[in-house]
C-alpha positions in Angstrom: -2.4 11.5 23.2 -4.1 10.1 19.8 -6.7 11.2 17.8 -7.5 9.1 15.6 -8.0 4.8 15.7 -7.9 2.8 13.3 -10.2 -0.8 14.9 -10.1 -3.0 11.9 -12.6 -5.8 12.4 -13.7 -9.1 10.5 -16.5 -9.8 13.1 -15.1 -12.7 14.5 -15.2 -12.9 18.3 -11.9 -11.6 19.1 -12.5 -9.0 16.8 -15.5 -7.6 18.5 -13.3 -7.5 22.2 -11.0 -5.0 20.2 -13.8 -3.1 19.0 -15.3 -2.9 22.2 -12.0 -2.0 23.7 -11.2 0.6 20.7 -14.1 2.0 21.6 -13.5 2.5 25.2 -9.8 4.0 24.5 -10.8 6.4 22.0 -13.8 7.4 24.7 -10.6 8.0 27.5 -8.6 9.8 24.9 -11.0 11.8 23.0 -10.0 10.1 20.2 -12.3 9.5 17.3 -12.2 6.1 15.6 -12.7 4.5 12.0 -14.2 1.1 11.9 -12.2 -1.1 9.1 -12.6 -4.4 7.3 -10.9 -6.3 4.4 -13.3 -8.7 2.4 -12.4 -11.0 0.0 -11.3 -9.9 -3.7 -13.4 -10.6 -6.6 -12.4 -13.7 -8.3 -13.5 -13.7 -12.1 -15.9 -16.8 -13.1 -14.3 -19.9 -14.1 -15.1 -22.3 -17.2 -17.5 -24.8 -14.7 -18.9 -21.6 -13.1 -19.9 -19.7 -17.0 -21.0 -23.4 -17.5 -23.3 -23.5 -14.9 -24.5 -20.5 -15.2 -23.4 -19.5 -11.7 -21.7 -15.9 -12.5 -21.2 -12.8 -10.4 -20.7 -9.7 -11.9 -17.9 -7.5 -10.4 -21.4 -5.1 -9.7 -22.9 -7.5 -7.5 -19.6 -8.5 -5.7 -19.2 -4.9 -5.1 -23.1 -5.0 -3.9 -22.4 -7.9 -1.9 -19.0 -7.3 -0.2 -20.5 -3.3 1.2 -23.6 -5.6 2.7 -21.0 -7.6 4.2 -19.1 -4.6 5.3 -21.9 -2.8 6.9 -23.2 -5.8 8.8 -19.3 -6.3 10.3 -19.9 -2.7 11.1 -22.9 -3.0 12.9 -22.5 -3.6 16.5 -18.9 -1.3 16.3 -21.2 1.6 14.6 -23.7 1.3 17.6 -21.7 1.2 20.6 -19.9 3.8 18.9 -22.4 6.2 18.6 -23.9 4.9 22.1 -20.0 5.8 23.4 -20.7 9.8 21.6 -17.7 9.1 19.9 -17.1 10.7 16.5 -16.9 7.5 14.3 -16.2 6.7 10.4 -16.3 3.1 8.5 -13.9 2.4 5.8 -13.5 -1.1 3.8 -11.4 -2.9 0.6 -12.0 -5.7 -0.9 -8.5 -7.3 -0.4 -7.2 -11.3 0.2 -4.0 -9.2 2.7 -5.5 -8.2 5.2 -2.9 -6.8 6.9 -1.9 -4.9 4.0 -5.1 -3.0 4.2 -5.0 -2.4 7.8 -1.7 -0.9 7.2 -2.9 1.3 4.2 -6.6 2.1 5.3 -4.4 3.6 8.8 -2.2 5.6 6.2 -5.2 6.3 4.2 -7.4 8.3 7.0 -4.4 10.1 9.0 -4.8 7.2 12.1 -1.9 7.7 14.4 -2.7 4.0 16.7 -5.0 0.8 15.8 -6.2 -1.0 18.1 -7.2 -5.1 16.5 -7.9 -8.4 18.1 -5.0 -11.3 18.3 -6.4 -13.4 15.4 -9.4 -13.5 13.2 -12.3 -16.5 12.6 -9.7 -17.8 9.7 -8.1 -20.4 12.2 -6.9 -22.7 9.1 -5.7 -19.9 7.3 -3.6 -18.6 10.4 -1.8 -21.7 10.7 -0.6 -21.5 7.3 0.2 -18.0 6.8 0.6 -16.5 10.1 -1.5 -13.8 12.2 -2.8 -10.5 10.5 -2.4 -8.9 13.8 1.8 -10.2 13.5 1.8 -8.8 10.1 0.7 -5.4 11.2 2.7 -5.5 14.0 5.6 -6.2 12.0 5.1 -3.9 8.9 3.3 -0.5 10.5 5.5 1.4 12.6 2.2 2.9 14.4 1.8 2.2 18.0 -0.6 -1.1 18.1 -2.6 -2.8 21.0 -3.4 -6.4 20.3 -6.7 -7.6 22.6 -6.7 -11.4 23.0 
């Protein structure tokens, strides 16, 4: 059956049933899993923000967006390892997400992804659609969508 499940997560609710879920298939299947999350690019400073003195170095994004990562991570890394099953984290600072679902599966060999319906970005889904539809409709790996 598979071996390897990709359970991309932004931490939202939804998210956290597909972990949770994830989990439990890969524990049936003895299948390992690799946690994944997208978080936003780094925009450079604009004019008001060098003004104001309110910068962020690339460095510190980078610093900030792997705290972010890991703390997304958290509970899926626990039950995980609670679960015994082999486990791995993976994250990319991208504004696709579904782009780097699709790429972080090709990216670590994953051969099914398991990912909630929609994410906490209820505005954003309205206006550009569900990640979870963009996946579905640009990966040709076998995907189960937990509402």
């Amino acid at each position: 059956m598979y071996k390897h499940i990709l359970i991309p997560t932004d931490g939202s609710e939804v998210a956290e049933k597909a972990v949770t879920a994830g989990i439990g298939f890969a524990r049936e299947s003895g299948a390992r899993i690799t946690l994944f999350t997208a978080v936003a690019e780094y925009r450079p400073p604009s004019e008001v923000d060098v003004r104001s003195g309110n910068v962020l170095s690339l460095a510190e994004h980078e610093r900030r967006s792997e705290k972010q990562a890991n703390a997304i991570f958290a509970r899926g890394t626990q039950a995980a390892h609670a679960a015994g099953i082999e486990y791995d984290t993976d994250w990319v600072s991208s504004d696709q997400p579904w782009e780097a679902i699709v790429d972080a599966a090709k990216r670590n060999g994953c051969d099914a992804i398991v990912m909630g319906s929609h994410g906490r970005k209820a505005f954003s889904r309205l206006v550009h659609g569900s990640q979870a539809v963009d996946v579905l409709s640009h990966c040709d790996l076998p995907t189960l969508v937990v509402r």
